[in-house]
C-alpha positions in Angstrom: 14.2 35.0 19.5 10.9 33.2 19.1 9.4 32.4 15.5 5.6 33.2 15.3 2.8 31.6 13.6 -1.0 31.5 13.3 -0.9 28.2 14.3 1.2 25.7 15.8 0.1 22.2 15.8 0.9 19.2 18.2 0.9 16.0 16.5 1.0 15.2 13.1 -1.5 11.9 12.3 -5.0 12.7 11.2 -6.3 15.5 12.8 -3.5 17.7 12.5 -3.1 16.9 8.5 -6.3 18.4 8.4 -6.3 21.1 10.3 -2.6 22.2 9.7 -4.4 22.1 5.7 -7.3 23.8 6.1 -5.8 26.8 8.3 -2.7 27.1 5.2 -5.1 27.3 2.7 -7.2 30.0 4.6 -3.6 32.0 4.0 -2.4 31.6 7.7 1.2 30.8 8.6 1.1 27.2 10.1 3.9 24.7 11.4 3.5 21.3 13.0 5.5 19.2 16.0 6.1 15.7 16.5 8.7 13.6 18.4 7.8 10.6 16.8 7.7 9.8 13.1 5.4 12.1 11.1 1.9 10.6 10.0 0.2 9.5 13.2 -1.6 6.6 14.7 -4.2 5.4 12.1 -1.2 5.8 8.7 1.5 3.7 10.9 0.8 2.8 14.0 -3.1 1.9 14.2 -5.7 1.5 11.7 -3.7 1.0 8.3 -1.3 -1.6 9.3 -3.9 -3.4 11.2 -6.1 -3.7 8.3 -3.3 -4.6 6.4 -2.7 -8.0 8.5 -6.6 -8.7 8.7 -6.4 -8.5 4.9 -4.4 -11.7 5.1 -6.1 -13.5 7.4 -9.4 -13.0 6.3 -8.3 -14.3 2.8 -6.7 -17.9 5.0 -10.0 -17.6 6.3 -12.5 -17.7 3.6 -9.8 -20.3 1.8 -10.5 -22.3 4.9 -14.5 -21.9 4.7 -14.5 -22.9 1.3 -13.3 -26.3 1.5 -15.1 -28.9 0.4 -17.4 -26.6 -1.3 -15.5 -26.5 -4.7 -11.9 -25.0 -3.2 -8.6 -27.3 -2.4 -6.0 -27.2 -1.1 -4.5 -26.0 1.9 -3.3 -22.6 2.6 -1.0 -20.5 5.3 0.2 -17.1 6.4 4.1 -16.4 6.4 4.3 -14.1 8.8 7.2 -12.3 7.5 5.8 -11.5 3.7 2.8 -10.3 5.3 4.8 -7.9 7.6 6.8 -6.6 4.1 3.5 -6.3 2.5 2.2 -3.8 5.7 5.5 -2.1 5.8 5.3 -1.4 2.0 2.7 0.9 3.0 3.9 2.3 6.2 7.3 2.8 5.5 7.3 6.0 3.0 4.6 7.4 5.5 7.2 10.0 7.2 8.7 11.1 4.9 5.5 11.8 2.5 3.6 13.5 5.0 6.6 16.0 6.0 7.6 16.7 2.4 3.3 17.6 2.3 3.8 19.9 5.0 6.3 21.3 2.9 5.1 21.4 -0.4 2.2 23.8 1.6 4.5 25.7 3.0 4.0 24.5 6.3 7.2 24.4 8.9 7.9 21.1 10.6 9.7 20.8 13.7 10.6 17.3 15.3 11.2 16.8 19.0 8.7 16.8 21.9 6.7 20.7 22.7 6.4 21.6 26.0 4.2 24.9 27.0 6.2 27.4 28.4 3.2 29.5 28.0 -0.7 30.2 27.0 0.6 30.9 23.5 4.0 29.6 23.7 5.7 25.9 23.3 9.1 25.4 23.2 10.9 22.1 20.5 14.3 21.1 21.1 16.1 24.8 21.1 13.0 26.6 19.3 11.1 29.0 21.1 7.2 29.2 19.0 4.7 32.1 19.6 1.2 31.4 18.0 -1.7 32.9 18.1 -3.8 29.3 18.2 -2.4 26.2 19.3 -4.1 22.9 18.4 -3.4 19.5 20.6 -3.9 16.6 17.9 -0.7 14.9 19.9 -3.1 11.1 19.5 -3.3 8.8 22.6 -1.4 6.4 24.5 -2.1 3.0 26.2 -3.2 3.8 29.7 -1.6 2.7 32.7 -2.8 -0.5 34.5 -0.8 -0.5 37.8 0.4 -4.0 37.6 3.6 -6.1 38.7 5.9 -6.3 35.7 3.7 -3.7 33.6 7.2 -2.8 31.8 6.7 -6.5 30.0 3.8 -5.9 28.3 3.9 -5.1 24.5 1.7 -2.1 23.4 -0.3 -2.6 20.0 2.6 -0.9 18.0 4.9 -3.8 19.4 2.7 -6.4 17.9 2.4 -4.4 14.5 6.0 -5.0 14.2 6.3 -8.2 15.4 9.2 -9.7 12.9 8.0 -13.2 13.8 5.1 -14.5 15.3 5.2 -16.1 18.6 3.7 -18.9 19.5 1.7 -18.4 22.9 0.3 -14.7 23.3 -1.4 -13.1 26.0 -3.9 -10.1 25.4 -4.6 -8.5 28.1 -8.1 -6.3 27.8 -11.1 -7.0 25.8 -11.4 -4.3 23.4 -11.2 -3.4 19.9 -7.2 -4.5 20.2 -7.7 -7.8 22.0 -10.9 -8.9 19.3 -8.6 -7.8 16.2 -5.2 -8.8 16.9 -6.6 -12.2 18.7 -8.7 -12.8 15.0 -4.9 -12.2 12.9 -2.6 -14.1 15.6 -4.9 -17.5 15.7 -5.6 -17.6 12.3 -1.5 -17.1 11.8 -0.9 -20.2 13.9 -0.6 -18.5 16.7 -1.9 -20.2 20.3 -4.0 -17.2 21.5 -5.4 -16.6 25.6 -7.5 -12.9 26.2 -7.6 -12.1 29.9 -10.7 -9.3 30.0 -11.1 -8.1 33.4 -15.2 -7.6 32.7 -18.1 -10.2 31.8 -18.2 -9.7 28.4 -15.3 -8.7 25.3 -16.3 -5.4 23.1 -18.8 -3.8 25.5 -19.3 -1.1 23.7 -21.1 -3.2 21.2 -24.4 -4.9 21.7 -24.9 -7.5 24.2 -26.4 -10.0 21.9 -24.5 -9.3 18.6 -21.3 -9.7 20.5 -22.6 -13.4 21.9 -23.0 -14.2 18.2 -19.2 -13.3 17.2 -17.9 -15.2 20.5 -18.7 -18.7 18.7 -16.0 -17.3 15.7 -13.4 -16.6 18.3 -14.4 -20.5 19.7 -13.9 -21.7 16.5 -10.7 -20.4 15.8 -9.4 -21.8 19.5 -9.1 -18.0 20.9 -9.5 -18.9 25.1 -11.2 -16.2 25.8 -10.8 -15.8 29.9 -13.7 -13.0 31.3 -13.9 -11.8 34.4 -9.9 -12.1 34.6 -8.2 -10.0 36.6 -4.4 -9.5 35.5 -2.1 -9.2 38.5 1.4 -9.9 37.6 3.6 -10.6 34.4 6.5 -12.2 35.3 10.0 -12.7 33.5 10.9 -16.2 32.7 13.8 -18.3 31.0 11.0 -19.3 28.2 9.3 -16.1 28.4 6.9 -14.9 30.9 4.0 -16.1 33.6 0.9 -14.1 33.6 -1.1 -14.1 37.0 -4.7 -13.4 36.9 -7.1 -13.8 39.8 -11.1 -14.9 39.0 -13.8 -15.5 41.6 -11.0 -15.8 44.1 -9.2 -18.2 41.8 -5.7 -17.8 40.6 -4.0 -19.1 37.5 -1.5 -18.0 35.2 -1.1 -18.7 31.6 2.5 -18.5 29.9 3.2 -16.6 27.2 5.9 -15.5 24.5 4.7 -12.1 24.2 1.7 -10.3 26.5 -0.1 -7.7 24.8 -1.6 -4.5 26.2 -4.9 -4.2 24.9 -6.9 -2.3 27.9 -7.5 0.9 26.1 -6.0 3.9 25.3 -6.0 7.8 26.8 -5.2 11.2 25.2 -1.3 11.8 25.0 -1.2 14.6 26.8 1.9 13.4 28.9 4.9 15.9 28.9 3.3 18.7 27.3 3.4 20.6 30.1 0.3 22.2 30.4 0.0 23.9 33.6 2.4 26.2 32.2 -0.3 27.2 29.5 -3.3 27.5 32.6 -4.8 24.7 29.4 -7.2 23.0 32.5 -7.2 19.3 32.6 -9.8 16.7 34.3 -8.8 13.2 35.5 -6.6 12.9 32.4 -8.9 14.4 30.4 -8.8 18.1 28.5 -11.5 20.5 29.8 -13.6 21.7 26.6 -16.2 23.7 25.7 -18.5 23.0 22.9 -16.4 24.9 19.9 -13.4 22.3 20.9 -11.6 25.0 22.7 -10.1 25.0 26.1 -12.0 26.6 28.6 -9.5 28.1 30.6 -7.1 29.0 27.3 -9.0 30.4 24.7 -5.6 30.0 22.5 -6.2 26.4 22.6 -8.1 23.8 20.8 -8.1 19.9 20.9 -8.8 17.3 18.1 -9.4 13.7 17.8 -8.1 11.4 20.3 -6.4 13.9 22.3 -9.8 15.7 22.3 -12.1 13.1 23.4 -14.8 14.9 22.4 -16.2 12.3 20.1 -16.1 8.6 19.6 -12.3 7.9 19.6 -12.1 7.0 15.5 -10.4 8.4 12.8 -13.3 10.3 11.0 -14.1 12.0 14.2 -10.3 13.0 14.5 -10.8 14.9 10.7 -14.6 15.6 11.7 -12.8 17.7 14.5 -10.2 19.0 12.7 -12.0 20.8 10.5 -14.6 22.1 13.0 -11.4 23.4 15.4 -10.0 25.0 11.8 -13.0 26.9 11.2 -13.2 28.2 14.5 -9.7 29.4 14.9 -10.0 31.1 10.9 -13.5 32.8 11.5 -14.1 32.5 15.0 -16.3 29.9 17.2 -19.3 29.1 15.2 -19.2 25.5 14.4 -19.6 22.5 16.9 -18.8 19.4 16.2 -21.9 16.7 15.4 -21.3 13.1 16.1 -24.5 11.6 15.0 -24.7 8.3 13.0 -21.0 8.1 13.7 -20.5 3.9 12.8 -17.8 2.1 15.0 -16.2 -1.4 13.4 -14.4 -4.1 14.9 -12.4 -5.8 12.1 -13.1 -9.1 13.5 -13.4 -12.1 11.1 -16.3 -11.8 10.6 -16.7 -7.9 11.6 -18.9 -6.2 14.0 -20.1 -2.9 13.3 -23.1 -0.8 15.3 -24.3 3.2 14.6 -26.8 5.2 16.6 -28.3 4.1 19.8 -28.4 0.9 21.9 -31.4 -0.5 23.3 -30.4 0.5 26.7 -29.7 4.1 25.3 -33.1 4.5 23.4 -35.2 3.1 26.8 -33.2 5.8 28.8 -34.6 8.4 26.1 -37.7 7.5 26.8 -38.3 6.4 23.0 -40.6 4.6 21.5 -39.0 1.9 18.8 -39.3 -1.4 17.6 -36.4 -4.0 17.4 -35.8 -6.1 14.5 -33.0 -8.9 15.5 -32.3 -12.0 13.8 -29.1 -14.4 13.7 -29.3 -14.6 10.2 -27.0 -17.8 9.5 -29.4 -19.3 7.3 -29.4 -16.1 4.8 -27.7 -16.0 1.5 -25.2 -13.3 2.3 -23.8 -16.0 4.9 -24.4 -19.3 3.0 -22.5 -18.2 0.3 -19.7 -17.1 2.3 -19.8 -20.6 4.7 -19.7 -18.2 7.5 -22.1 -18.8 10.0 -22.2 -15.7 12.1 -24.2 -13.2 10.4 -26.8 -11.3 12.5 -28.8 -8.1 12.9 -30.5 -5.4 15.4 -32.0 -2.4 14.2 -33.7 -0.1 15.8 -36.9 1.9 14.6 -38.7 4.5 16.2 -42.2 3.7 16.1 -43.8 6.8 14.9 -41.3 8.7 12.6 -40.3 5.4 11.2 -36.2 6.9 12.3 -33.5 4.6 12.2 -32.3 4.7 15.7 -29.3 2.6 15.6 -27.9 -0.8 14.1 -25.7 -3.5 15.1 -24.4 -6.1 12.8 -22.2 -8.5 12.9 -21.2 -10.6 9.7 -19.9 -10.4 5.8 -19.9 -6.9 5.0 -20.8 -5.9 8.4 -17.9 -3.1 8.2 -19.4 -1.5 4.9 -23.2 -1.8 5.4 -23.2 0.1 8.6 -22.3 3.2 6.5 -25.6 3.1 5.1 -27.3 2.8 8.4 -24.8 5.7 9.4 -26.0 7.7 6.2 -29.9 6.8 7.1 -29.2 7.8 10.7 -27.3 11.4 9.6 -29.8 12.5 7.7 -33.1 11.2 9.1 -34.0 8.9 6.8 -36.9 6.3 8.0 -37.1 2.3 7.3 -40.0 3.0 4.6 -37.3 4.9 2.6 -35.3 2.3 2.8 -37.3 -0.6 2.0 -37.8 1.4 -1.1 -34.4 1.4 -2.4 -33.0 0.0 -5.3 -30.2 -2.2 -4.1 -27.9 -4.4 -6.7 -28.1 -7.6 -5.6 -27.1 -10.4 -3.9 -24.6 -8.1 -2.3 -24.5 -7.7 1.4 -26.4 -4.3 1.5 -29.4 -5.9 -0.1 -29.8 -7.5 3.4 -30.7 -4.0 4.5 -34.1 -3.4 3.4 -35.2 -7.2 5.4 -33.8 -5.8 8.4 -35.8 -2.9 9.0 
């Protein structure tokens, strides 16, 4: 016999939290699934721990910086204490978030779903009818379709790296690749990215990303672009990574090779042709309430969505819009404006709103500010010398259209630019705000 609820969820990081929450509180009858420990991506397996390592080699870093100008002494990362210190915060994740689910009354099941029908899943030997199912299952590393692909080490793998190797490969030139290259160098850690395209981070801006290239120089990151990664081969001392470029081999040796190439939604064994939930070169078809357009029992959130920016807000941004849809009924679409993306380089690199290239295709009129602001007190006090800045302004309305920073503080001013670009508020506004200063968001008012 089947056991029915208002709404099953699949997954149990961010998004479902959230929704799994709001539904329960509405009074609904709500359980959640997951094969892998409960809590998601971002609380064990992404954004937490991550930050958790940059914490300690941004603090070697600034140690390092400061010598000579009134700090001694010399200073190291053990690798091990700095792995306790992340798991001290990872660790009760599980078991927290289930006994959450409980305390809300709100049935857990672990295994992997399947469909086995358009409101039906099936979880180990449990049969679940709902009347709404959400997908909030995350994402997974995409395939790349290269020899000896089963070597590679997926982001997880190097979050629970017990000790740290001494020659690692990344290959890709994301968010992964800029982070985890920043950690391992500064960790003592000989670091080599292979990024198949002319630039790393190109989601970011052209020229704000040339200015955070000389901090991976300085740190002795070899940053290879235009790499193209065609074998990782097994070796007594560890493995041979062969990359072609401009008809050029070469191969770099490694102790570990990292897949940093990006990530798709985790929609892999879920079965859902048995649900008719319609799917598009990997992606799930959606219409604009986050619902599936061929299932109107299902909704998507987060990274398993792709709806939005691929980002933790936007997974409990969609959450709660898919929650109020399924309670009252579709009348809320989600709204990704001023939605701020972060690299947690060392320095960071942040951007909100539109590029250049994005604003000319608009047809807008704006004015760019841009300066590589090295010679600024917000840097000079920090002795790091990459600090710079585009803003864009639209001409007439005086609109922020979008900022990119990169810098001390970068990864907390860009909320302001995220708050001015939310809610419409123009560079005259700004200029006429009341910062405390010398902190790095009194920068703000001299960029617009």
């Amino acid at each position: 016999m089947s056991k029915q609820y208002d709404l099953v969820v699949l997954g149990t990081g961010t998004a479902a939290n959230t929704a799994a929450a709001q539904v329960r509180a509405a009074g609904r009858t709500v359980a959640v699934i997951d094969f892998r420990p409960f809590g998601g991506t971002c609380a064990l397996r992404g954004c937490d721990p991550k930050k958790l390592l940059i914490a300690g080699a941004s603090a070697i870093d600034h140690v390092r910086r400061m010598r000579g100008k009134g700090v001694a002494g010399d200073v190291r990362i053990d690798w091990r204490d700095l792995m306790g210190f992340k798991r001290s915060f990872t660790d009760p994740v599980p078991a927290n978030t289930e006994q959450r689910y409980a305390d809300k009354g709100i049935d857990s099941y672990r295994g992997q779903a399947r469909f086995i029908g358009r409101n039906t899943v099936q979880v180990g030997g449990e049969t679940l009818e709902a009347r709404h199912i959400l997908i909030a299952a995350g994402a997974e590393p995409v395939k790349m379709h290269i020899r000896g692909e089963e070597h590679l080490v997926t982001h997880e793998g190097f979050l629970d790296l017990e000790t740290l190797p001494r020659r690692i490969v990344l290959v890709g030139g994301g968010y992964i690749a800029a982070e985890f290259s920043h950690i391992a160098a500064r960790a003592g850690a000989e670091v080599t990215i292979l990024q198949r395209g002319e630039r790393m981070l190109q989601g970011f801006d052209p020229d704000v990303v040339g200015w955070l290239m000389e901090a991976f120089e300085s740190i002795g990151v070899d940053v290879r672009l235009g790499s193209q990664v065609e074998s990782i081969d097994k070796t007594d001392s560890g493995y041979r990574v062969g990359a072609s470029s401009d008809g050029q081999s070469s191969v770099v040796e490694a102790d570990v090779v990292v897949h940093a190439a990006g990530r798709a939604p985790a929609l892999h064994g879920l079965d859902l042709e048995a649900a008719d939930v319609a799917v598009d070169n990997g992606r799930l078809k959606l219409n604009e309430y986050l619902q599936s357009v061929s299932n109107q029992a299902v909704y998507a959130a987060g990274d398993a969505a792709q709806a939005g920016p691929p980002l933790t807000p936007v997974s409990s941004h969609d959450a709660k819009v898919a929650a109020e849809n399924i309670i009252e009924g579709n009348r809320r679409k989600p709204d990704y404006r001023g939605v701020p993306s972060v690299a947690f380089t060392i320095p960071p690199i942040a951007m909100v709103g539109l590029s250049e290239a994005e604003a000319r295709e608009q047809g807008l009129g704006f004015k760019v500010n841009s300066q590589k602001a090295s010679d600024w007190f917000t840097a000079r006090q920090a002795a790091e010398p990459t600090y710079g800045f585009k803003v864009l302004v639209e001409e007439d309305s005086e609109r922020i259209l979008g900022a990119h920073l990169v810098g001390p503080h970068a990864d907390e001013v860009i909320n302001l630019f995220a708050l001015a670009i939310r809610h419409d508020l123009t560079a005259s506004a700004i200029k006429g705000t009341l910062f405390a200063y010398p902190t790095g968001a009194s920068d703000i008012g001299y960029m617009v």
